[in-house]
TORDO-328367 format. One line per 10 residues: number of its first residue (from 1); their letters; for each residue y, x, z of N, C-alpha, C. Coordinates in pm, 1 decimal. Each point is the difference from the previous one (the first is absolute). Example, Ala and Ser with C-alpha at 12.3 -4.5 7.8 and 13.67 -1.06 7.14 Angstrom:
BEGIN
1> as> -569.0:1319.0:780.0:119.0:-89.0:0.0:120.0:90.0:0.0 ~ 105.0:-35.0:-72.0:119.0:82.0:6.0:109.0:-77.0:73.0
END
This chain:
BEGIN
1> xxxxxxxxxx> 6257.1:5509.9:784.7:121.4:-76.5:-16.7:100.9:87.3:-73.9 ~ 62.4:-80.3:-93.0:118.4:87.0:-95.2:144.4:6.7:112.7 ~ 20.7:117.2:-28.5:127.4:22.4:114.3:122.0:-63.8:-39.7 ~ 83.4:-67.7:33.7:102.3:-67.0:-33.4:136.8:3.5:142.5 ~ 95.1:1.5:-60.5:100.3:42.4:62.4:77.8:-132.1:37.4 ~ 13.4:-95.3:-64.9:35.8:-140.6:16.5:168.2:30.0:37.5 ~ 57.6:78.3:-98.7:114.8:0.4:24.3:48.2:119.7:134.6 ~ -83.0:70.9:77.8:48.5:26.8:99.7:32.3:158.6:-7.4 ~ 95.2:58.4:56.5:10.0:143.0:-35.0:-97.3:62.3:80.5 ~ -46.6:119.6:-10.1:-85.6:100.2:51.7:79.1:136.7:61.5
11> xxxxxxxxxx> 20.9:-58.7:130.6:43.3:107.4:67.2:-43.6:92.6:92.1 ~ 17.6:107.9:45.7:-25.4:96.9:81.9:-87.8:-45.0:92.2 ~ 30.4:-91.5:82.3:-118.0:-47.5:98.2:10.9:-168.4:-9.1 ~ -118.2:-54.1:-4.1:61.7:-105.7:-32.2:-127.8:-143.8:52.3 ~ -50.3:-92.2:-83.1:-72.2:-71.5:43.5:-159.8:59.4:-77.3 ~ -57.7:-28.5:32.8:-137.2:53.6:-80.7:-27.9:-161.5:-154.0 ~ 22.4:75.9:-71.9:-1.6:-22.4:-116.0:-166.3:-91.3:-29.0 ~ -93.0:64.5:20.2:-100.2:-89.4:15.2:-13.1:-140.4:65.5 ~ 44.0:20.8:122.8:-23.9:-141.1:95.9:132.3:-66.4:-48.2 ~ 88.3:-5.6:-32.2:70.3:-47.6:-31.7:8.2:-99.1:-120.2
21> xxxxxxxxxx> -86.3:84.9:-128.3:-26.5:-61.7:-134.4:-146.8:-70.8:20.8 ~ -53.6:30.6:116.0:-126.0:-103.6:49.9:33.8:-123.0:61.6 ~ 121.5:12.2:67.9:38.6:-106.6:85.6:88.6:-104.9:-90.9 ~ 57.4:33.9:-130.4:78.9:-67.2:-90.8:-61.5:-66.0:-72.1 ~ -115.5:80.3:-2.4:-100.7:-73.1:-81.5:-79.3:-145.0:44.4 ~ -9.2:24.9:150.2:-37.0:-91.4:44.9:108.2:-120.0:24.4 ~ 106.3:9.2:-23.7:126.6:-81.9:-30.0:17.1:-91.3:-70.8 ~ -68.6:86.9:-105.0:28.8:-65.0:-118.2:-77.3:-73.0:-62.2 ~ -176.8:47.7:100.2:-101.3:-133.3:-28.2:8.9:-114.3:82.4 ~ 120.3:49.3:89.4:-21.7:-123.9:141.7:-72.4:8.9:100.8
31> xxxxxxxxxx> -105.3:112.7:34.0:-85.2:14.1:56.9:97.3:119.4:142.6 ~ 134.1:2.2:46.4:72.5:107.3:42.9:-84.5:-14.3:154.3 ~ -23.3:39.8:65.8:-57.5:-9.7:159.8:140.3:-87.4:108.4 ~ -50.1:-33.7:69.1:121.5:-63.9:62.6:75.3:119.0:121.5 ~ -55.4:91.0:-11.0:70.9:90.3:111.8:78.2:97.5:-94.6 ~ 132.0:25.2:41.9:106.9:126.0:-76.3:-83.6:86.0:-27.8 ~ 47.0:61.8:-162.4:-78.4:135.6:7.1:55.5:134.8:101.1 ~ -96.3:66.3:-18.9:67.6:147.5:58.1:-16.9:122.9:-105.6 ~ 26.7:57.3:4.5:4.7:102.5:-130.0:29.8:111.7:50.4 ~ -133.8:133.4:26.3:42.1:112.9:-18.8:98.3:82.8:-47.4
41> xxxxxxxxxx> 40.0:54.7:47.1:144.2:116.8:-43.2:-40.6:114.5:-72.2 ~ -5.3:51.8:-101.9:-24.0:101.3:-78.7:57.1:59.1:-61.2 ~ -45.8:129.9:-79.6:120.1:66.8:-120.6:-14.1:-71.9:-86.2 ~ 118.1:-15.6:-94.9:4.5:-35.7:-122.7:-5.2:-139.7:5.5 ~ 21.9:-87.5:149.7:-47.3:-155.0:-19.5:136.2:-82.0:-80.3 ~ -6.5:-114.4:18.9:85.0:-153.0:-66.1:113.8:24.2:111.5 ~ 110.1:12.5:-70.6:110.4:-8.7:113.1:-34.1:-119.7:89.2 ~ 42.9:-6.8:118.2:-43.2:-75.6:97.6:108.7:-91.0:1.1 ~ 119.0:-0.8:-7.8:75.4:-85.3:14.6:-12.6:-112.4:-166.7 ~ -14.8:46.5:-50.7:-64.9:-71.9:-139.9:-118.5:-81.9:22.4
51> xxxxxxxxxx> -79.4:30.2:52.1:-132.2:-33.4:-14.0:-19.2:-119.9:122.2 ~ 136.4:8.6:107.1:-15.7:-65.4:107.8:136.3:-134.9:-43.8 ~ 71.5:40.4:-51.5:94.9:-141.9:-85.9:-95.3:-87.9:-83.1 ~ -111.5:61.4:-56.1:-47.1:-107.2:-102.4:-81.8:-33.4:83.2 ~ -51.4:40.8:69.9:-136.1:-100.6:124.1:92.2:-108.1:52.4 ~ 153.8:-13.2:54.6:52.6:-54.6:71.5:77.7:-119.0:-120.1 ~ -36.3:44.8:-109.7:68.6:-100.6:-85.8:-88.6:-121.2:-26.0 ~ 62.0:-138.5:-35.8:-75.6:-103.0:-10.5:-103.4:8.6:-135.4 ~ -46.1:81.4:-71.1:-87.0:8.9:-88.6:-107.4:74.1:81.9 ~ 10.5:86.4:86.1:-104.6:51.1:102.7:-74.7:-127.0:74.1
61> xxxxx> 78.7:-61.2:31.0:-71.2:-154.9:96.8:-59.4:-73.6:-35.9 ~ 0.5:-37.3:-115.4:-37.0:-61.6:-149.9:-107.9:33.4:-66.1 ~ -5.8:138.3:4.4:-93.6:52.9:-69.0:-44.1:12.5:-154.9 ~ 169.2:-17.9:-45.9:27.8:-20.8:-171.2:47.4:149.4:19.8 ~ -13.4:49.0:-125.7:143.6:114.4:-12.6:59.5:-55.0:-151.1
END
């Protein structure tokens, strides 16, 4: 998978960057699981407060971006 940032900054500790651009992905085919994700904490992850506004926004529910 090509790494993609989807807008999100990369901070010090943060969300894990993988499951995250796996889980968007699945968003965006429609295919998202019906249970919240959870997302490992790591160095260098997706700021978390970023990454947790756009799950909560109505294009997350939808499954458009």
């Amino acid at each position: 998978m090509t790494p993609e940032n989807h807008g999100f900054e990369i901070v010090r500790r943060g969300y894990d960057r993988a499951q995250v651009d796996a889980y968007l992905a699945l968003l965006a085919a429609g295919t998202a699981p019906d249970a919240p994700p959870v997302f490992d904490i790591v160095r260098r992850g997706y700021d978390r407060a970023q990454v947790d506004t756009r799950l909560a926004g109505p294009t997350a529910a939808g499954g458009h971006s």
